[in-house]
PDB file of the backbone (N, CA, C, O) and the ligand in Angstrom, with CONECT records:
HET     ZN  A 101       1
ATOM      1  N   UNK A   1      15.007   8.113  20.142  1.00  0.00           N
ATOM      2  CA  UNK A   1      15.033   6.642  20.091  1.00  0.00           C
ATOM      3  C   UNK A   1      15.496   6.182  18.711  1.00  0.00           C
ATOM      4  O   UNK A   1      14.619   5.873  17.904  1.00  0.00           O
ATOM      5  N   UNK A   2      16.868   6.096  18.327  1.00  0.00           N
ATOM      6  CA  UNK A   2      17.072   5.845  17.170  1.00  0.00           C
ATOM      7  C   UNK A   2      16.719   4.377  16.913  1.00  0.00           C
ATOM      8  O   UNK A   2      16.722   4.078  15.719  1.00  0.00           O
ATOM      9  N   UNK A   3      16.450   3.504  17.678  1.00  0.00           N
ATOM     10  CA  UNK A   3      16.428   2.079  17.557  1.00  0.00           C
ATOM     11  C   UNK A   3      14.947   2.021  16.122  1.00  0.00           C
ATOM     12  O   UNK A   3      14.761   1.734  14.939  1.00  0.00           O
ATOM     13  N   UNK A   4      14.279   2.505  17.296  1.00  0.00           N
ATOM     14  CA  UNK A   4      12.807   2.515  16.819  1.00  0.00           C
ATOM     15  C   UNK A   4      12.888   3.479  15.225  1.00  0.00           C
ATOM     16  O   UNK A   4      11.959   3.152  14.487  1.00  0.00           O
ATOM     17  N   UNK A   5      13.519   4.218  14.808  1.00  0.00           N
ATOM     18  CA  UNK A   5      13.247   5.197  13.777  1.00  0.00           C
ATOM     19  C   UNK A   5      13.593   4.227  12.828  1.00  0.00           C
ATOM     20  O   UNK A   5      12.915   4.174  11.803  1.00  0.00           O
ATOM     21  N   UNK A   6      14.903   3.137  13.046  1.00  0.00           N
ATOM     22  CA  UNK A   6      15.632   2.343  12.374  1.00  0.00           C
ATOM     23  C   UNK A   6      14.675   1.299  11.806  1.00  0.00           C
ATOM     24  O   UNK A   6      14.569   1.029  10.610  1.00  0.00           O
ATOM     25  N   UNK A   7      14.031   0.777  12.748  1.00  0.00           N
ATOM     26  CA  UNK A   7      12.644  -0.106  12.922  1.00  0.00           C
ATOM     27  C   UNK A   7      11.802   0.395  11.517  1.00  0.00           C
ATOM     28  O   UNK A   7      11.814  -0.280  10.488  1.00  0.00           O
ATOM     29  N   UNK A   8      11.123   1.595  11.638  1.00  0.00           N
ATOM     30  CA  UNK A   8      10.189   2.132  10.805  1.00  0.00           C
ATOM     31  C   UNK A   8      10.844   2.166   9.529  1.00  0.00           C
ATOM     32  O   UNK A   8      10.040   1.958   8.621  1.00  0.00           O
ATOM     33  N   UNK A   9      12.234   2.389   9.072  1.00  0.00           N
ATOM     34  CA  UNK A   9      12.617   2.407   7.718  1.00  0.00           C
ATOM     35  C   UNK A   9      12.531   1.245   7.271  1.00  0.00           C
ATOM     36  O   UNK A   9      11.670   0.951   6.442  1.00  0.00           O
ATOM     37  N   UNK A  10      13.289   0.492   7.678  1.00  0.00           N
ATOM     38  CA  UNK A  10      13.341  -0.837   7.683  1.00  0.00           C
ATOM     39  C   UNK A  10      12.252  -1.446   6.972  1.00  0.00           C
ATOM     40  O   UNK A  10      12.171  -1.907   5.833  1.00  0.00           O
ATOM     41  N   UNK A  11      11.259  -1.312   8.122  1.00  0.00           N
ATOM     42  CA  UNK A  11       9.240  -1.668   7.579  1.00  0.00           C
ATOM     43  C   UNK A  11       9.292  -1.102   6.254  1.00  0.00           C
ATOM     44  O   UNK A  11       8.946  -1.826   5.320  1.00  0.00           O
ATOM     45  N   UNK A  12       9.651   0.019   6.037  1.00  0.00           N
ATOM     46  CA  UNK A  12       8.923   0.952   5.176  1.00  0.00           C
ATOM     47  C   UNK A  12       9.454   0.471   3.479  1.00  0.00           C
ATOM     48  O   UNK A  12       8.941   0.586   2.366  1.00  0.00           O
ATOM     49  N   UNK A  13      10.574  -0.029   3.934  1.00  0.00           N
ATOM     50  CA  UNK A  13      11.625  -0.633   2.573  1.00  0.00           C
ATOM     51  C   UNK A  13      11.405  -1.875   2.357  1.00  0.00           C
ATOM     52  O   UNK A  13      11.855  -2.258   1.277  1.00  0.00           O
ATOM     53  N   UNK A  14      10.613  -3.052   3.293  1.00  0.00           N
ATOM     54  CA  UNK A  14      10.289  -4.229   3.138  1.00  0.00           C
ATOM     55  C   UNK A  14       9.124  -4.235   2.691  1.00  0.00           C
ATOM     56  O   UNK A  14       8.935  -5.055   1.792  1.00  0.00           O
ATOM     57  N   UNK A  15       7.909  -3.356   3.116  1.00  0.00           N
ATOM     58  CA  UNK A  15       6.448  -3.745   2.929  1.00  0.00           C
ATOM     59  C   UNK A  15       6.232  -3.772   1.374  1.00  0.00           C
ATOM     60  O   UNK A  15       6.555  -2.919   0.547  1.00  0.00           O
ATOM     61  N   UNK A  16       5.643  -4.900   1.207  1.00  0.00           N
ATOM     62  CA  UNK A  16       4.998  -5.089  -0.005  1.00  0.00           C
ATOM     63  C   UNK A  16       3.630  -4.786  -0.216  1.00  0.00           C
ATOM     64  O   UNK A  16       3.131  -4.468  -1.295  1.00  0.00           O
ATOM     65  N   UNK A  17       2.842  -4.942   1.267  1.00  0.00           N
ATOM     66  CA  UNK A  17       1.222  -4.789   1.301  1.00  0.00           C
ATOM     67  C   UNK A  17       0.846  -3.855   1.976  1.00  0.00           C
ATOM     68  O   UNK A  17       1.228  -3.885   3.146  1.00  0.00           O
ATOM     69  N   UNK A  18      -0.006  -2.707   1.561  1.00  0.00           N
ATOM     70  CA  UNK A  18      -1.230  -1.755   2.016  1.00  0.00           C
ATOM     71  C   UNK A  18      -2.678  -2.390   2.567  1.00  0.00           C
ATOM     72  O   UNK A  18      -3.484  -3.320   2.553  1.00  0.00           O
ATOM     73  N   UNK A  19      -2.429  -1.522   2.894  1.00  0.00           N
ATOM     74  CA  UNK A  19      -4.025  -2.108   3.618  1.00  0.00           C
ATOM     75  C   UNK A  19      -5.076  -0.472   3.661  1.00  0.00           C
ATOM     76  O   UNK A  19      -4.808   0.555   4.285  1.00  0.00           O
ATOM     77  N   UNK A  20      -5.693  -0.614   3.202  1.00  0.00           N
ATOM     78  CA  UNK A  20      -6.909   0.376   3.353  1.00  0.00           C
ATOM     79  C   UNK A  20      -7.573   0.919   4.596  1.00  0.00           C
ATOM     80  O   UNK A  20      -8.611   0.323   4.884  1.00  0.00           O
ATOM     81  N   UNK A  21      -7.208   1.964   5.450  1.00  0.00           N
ATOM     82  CA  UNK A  21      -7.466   1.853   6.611  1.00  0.00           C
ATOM     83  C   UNK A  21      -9.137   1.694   6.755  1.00  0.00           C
ATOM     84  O   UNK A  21      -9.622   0.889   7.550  1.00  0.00           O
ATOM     85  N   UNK A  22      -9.756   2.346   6.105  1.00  0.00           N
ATOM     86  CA  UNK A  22     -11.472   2.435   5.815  1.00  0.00           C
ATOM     87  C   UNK A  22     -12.211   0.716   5.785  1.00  0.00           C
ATOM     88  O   UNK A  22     -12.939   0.271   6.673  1.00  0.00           O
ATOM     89  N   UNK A  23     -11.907   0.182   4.883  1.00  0.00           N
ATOM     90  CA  UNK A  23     -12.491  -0.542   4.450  1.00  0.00           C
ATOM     91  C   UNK A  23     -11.445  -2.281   4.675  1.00  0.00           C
ATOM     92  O   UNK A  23     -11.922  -3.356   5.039  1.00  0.00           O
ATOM     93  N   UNK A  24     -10.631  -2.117   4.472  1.00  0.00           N
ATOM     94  CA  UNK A  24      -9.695  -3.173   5.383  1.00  0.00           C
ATOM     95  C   UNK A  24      -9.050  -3.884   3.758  1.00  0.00           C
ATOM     96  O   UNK A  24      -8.153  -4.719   3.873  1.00  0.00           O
ATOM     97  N   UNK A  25      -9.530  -3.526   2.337  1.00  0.00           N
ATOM     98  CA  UNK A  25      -9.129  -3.614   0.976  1.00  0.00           C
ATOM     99  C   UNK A  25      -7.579  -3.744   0.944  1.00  0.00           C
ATOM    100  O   UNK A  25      -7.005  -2.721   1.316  1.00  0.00           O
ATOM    101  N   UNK A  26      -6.652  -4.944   0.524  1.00  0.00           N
ATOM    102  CA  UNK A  26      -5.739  -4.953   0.132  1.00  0.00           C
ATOM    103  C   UNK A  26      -4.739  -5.494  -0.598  1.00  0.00           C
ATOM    104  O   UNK A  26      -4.619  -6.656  -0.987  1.00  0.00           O
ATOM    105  N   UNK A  27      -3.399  -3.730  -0.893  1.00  0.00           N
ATOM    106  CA  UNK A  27      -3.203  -4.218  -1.976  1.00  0.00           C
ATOM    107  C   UNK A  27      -1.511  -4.652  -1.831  1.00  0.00           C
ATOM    108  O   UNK A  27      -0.623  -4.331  -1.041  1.00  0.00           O
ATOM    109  N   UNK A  28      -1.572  -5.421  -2.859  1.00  0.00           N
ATOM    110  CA  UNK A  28       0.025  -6.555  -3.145  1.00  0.00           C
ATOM    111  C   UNK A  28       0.860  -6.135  -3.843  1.00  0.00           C
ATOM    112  O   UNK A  28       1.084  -6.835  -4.830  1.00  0.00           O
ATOM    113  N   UNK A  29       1.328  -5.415  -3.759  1.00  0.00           N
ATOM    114  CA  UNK A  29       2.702  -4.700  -5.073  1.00  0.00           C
ATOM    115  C   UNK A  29       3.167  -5.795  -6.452  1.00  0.00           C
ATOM    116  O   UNK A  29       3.386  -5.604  -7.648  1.00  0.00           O
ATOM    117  N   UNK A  30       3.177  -7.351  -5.281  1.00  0.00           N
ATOM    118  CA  UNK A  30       3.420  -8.433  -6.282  1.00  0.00           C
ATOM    119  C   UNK A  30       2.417  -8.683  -7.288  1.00  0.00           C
ATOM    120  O   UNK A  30       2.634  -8.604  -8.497  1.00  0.00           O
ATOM    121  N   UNK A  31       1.209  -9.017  -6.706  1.00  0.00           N
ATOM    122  CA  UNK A  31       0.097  -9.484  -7.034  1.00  0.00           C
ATOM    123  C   UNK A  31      -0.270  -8.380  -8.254  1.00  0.00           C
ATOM    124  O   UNK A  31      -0.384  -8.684  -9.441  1.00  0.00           O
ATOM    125  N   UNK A  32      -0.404  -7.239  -7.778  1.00  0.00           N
ATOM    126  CA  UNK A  32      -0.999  -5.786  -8.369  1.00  0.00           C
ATOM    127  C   UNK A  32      -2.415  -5.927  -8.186  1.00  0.00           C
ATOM    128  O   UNK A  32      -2.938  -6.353  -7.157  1.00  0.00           O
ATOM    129  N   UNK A  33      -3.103  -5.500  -9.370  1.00  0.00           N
ATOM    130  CA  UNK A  33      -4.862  -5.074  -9.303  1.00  0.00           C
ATOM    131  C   UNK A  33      -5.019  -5.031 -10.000  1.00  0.00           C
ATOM    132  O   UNK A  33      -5.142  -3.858 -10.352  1.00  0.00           O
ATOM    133  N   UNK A  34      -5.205  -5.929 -10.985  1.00  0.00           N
ATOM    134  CA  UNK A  34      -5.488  -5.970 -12.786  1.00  0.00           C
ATOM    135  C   UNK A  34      -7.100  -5.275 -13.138  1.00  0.00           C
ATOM    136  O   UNK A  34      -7.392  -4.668 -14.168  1.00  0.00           O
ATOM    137  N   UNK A  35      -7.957  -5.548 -12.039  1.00  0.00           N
ATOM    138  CA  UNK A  35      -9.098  -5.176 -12.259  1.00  0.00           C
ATOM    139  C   UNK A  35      -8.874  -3.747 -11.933  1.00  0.00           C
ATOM    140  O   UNK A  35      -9.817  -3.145 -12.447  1.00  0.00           O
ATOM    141  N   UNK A  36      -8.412  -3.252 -11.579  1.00  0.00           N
ATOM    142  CA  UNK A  36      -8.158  -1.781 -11.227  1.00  0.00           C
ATOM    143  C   UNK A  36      -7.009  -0.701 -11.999  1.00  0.00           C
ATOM    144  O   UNK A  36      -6.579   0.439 -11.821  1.00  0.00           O
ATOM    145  N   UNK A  37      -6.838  -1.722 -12.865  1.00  0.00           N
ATOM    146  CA  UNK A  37      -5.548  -0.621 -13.517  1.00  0.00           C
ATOM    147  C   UNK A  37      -4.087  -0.662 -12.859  1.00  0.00           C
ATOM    148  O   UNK A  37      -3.518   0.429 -12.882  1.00  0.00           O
ATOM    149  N   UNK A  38      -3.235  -1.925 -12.163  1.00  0.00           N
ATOM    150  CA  UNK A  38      -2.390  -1.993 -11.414  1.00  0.00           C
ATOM    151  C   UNK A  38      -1.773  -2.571 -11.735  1.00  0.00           C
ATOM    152  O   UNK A  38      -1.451  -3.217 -10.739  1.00  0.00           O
ATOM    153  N   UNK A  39      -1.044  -3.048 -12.818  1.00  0.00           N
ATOM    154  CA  UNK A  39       0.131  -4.486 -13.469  1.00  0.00           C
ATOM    155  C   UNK A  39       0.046  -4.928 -11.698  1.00  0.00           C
ATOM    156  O   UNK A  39      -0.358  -4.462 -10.633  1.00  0.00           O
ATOM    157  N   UNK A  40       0.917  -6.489 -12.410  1.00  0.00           N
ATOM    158  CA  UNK A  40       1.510  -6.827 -11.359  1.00  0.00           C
ATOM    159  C   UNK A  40       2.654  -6.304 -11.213  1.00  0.00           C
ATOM    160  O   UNK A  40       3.099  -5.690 -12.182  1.00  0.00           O
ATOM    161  N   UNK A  41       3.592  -6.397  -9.789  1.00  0.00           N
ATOM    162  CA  UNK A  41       4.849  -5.628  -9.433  1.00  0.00           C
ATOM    163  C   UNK A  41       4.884  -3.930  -9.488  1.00  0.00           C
ATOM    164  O   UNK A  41       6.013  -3.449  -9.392  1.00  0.00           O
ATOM    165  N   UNK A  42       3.736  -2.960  -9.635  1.00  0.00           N
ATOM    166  CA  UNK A  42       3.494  -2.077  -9.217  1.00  0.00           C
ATOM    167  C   UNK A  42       4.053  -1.544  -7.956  1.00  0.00           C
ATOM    168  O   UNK A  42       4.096  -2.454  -7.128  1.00  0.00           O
ATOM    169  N   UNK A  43       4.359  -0.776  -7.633  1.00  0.00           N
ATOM    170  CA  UNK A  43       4.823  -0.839  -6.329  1.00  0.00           C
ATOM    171  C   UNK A  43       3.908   0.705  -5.895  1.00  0.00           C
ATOM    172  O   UNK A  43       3.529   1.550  -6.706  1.00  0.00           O
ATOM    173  N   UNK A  44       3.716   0.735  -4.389  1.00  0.00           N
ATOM    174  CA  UNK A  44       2.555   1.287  -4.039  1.00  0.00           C
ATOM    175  C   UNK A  44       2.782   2.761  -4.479  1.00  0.00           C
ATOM    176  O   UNK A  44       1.966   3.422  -5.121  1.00  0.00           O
ATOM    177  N   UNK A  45       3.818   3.127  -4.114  1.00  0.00           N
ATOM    178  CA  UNK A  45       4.817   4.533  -4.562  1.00  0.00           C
ATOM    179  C   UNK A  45       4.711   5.005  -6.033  1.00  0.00           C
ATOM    180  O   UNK A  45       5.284   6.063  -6.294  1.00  0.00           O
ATOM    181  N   UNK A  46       4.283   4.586  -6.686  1.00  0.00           N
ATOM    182  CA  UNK A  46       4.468   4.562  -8.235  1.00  0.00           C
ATOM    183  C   UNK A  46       2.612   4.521  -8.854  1.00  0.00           C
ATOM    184  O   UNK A  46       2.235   4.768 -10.000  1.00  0.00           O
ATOM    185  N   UNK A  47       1.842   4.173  -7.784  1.00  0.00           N
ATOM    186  CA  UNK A  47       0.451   3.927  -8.023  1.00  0.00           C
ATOM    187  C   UNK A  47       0.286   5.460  -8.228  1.00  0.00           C
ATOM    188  O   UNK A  47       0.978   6.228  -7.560  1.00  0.00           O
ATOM    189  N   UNK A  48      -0.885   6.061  -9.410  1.00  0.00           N
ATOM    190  CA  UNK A  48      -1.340   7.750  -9.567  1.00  0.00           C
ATOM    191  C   UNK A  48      -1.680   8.155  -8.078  1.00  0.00           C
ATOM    192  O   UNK A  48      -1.806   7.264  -7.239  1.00  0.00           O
ATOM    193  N   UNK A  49      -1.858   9.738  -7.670  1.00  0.00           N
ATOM    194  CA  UNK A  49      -2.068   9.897  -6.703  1.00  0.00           C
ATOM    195  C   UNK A  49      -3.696   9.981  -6.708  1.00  0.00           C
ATOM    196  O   UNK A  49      -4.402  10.232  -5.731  1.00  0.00           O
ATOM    197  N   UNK A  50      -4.187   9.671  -8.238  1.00  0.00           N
ATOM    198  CA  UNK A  50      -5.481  10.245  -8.097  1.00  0.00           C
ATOM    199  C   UNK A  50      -6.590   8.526  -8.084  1.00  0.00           C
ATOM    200  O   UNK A  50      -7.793   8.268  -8.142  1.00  0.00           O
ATOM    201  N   UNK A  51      -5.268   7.708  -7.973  1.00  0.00           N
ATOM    202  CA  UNK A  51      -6.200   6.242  -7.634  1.00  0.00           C
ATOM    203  C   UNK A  51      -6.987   6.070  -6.316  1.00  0.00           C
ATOM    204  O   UNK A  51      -6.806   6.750  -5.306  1.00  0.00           O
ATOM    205  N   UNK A  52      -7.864   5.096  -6.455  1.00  0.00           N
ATOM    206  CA  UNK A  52      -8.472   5.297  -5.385  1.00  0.00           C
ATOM    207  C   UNK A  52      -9.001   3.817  -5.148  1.00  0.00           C
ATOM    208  O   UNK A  52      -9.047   3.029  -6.092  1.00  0.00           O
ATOM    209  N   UNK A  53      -9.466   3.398  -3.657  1.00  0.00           N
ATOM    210  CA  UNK A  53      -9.548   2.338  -3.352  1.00  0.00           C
ATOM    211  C   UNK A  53     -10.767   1.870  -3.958  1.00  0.00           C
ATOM    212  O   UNK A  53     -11.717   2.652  -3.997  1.00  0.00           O
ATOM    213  N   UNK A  54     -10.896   0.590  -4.487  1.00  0.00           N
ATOM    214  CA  UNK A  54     -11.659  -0.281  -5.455  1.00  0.00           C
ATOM    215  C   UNK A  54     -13.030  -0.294  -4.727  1.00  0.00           C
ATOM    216  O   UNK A  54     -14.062   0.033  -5.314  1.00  0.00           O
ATOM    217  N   UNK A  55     -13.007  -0.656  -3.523  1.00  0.00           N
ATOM    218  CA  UNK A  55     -14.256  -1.468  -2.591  1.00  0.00           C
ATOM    219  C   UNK A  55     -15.002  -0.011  -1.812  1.00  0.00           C
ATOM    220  O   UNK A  55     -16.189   0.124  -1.518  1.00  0.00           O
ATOM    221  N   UNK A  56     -13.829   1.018  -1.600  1.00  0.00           N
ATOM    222  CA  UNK A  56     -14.778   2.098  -0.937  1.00  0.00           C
ATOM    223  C   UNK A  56     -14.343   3.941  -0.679  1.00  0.00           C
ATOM    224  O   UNK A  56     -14.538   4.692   0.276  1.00  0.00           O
ATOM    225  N   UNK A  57     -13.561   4.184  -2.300  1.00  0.00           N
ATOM    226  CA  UNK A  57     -13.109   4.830  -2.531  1.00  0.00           C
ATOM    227  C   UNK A  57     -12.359   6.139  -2.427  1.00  0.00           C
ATOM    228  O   UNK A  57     -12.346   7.143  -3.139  1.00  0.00           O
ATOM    229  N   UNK A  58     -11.642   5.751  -1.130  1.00  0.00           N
ATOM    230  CA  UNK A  58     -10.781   6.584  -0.427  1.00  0.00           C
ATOM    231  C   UNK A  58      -9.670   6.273  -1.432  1.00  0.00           C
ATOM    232  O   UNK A  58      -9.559   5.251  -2.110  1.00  0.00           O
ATOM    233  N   UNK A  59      -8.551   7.769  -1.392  1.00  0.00           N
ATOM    234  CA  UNK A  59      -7.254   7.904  -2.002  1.00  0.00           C
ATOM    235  C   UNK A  59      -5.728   7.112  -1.350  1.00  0.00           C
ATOM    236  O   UNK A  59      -5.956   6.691  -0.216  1.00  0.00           O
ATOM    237  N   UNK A  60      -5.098   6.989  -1.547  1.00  0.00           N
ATOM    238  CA  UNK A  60      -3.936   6.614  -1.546  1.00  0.00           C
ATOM    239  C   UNK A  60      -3.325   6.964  -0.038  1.00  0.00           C
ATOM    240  O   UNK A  60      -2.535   6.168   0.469  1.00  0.00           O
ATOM    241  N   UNK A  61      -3.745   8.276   0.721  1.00  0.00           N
ATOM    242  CA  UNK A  61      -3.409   8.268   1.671  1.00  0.00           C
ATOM    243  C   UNK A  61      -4.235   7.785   2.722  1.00  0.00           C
ATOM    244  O   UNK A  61      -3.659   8.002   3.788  1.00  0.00           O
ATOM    245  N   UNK A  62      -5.624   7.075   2.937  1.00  0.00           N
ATOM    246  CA  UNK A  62      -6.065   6.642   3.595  1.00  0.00           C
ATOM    247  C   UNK A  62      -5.121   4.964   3.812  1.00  0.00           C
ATOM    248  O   UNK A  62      -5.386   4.126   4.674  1.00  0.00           O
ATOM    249  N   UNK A  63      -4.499   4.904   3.218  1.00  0.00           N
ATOM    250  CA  UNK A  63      -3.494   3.289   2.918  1.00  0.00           C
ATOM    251  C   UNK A  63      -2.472   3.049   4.063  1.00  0.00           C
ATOM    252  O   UNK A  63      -1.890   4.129   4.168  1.00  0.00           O
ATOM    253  N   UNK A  64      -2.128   2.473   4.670  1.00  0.00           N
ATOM    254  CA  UNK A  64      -1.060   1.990   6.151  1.00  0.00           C
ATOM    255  C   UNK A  64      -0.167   0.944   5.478  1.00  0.00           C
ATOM    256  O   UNK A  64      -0.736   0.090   4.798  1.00  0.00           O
ATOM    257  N   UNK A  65       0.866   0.918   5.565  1.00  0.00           N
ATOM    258  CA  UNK A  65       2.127  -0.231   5.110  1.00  0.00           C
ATOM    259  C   UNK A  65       1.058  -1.323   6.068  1.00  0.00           C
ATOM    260  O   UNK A  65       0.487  -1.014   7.114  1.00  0.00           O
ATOM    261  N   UNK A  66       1.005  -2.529   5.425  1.00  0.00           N
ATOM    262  CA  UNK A  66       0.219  -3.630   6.322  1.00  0.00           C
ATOM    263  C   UNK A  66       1.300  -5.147   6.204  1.00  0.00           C
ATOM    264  O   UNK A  66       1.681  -5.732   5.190  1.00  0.00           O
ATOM    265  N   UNK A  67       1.589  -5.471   7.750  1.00  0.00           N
ATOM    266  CA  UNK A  67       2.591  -6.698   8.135  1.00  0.00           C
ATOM    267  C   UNK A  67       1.660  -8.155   7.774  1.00  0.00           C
ATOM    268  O   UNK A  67       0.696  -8.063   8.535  1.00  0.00           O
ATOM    269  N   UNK A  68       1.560  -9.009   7.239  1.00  0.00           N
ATOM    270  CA  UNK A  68       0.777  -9.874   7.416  1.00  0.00           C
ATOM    271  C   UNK A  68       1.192 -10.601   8.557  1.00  0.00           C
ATOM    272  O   UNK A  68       0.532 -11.564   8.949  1.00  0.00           O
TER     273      UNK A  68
HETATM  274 ZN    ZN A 101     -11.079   1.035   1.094  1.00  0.00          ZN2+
END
C-alpha cells in the first residue's frame, strides 16, 4: 500500500507534538520544556535518549507523534 506508507512519512515530517503514551504528558518542539531542560524549538529527534518524561518517567520511546 504505497498510499498509506506515503501518509506515515508525511505525519512523521510534519509532527511537531509527542504525546506520552503512559501518562498522556505533552511535548511541543515549538514550545519546548524549559522546566525540563528543553529550549524552545527542540525538536523531539535531537531530545538525549536518556530524557525522560516529566509527570511519569518513561523514556523517549514510550512517546507517539501526536495530531492535535
Ligand atoms: Zn508520561
Amino acid at each position: 500500500m504505497p498510499g498509506l506508507r506515503e501518509r506515515i512519512m508525511t505525519t512523521a515530517i510534519a509532527t511537531r507534538q509527542w504525546i506520552c503514551n503512559v501518562c498522556g504528558w505533552i511535548y511541543d518542539e515549538v514550545a519546548g520544556a524549559a522546566d525540563h531542560g528543553l529550549a524552545p524549538g527542540t525538536r523531539f529527534a535531537d531530545i538525549p535518549e536518556d530524557w525522560y518524561c516529566p509527570d511519569c518517567g518513561v523514556t523517549k520511546s514510550d512517546f507517539a507523534p501526536y495530531e492535535p
